[in-house]
C-alpha positions as CSV (number, residue, x, y, z in Angstrom):
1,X,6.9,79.8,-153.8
2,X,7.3,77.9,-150.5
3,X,6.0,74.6,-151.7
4,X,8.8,75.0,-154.7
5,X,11.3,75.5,-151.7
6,X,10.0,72.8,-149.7
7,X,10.2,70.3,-153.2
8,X,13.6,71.9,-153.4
9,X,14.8,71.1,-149.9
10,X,13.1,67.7,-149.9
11,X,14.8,66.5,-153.1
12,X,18.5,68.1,-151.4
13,X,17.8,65.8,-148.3
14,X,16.7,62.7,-150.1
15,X,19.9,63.2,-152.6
16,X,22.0,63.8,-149.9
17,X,20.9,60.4,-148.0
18,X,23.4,57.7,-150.1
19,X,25.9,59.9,-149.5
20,X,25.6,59.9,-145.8
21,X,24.3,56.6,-145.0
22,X,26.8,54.9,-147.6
23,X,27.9,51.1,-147.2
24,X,30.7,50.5,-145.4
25,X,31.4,46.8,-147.1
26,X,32.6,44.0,-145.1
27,X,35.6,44.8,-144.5
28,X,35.0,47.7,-142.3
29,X,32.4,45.9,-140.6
30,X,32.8,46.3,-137.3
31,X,30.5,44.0,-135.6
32,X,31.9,40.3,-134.8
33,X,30.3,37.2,-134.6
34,X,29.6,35.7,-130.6
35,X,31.9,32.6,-131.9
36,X,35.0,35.0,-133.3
37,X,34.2,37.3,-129.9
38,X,34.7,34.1,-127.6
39,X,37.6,33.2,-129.7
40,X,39.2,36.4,-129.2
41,X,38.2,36.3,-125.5
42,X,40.0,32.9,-125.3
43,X,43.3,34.2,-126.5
44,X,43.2,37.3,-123.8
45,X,43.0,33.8,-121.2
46,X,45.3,32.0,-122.9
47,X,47.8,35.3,-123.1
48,X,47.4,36.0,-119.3
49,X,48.0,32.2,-118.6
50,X,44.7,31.6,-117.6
51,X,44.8,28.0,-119.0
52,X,41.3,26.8,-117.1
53,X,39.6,30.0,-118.5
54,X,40.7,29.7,-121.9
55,X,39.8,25.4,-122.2
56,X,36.6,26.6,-120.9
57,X,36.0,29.3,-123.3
58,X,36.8,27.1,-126.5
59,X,35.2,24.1,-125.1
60,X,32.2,26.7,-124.6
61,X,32.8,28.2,-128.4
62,X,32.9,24.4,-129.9
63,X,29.5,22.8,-128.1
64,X,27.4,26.2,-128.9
65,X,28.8,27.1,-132.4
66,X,29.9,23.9,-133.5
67,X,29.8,24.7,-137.3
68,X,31.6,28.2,-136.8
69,X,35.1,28.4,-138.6
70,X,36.2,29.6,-135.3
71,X,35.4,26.3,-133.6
72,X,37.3,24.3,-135.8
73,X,40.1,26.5,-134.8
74,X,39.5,26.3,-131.5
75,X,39.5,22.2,-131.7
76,X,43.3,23.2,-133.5
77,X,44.1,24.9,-130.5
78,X,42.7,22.3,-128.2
79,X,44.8,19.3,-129.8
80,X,47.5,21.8,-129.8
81,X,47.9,22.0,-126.2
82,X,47.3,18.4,-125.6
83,X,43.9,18.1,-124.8
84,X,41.3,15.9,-126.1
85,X,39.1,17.2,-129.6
86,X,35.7,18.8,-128.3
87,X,34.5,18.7,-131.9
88,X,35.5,14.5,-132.5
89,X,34.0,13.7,-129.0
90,X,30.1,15.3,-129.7
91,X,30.5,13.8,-132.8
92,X,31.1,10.4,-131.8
93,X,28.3,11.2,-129.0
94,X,25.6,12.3,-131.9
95,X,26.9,9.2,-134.1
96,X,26.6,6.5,-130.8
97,X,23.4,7.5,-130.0
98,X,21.2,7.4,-133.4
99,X,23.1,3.8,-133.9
100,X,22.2,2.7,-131.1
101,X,20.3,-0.4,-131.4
102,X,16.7,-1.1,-130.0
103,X,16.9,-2.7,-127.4
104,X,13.0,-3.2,-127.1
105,X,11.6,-6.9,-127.1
């Protein structure tokens, strides 16, 4: 009788267990990326004013996640304001130095 009512409240728990742990789906996610968080920081700079903080941020966002959708919009916002493409200028960098020629003898 007590290993029926263990069985019994074994199978409850396990059948209970979708219910509670269900998915959530992306769009309740909750957790962001570090490039969308550093974008998001660099618009709290940019709406207090704090020009030098937010540049630094973005510049920040594009050399560590160049390839992040939020680094292309940070380059947008960059350009924007007037200031010089982070993403064009490590490009030309990467590109300059594997054509460089060799200058061995």
């Amino acid at each position: 009788m007590l290993r029926g009512s263990v069985l019994l409240l074994s199978c409850l728990l396990f059948g209970y267990a979708p219910f509670q742990c269900g998915e959530a789906g992306p769009a309740k996610a909750i957790e962001e990326t570090p490039a969308e968080a550093l974008y998001k920081l660099a618009a709290d700079f940019h709406a207090k004013r704090d020009k030098e903080a937010w540049e630094t941020t973005l510049r920040f966002l594009e050399r560590n996640y160049p390839s992040s959708r939020f680094a292309v919009m940070a380059d947008s916002d960059l350009v924007a304001a007037g200031l010089p493409s982070g993403l064009d200028a490590g490009t030309e960098a990467e590109q300059g130095s594997t054509s460089a020629p060799n200058s061995a003898p």
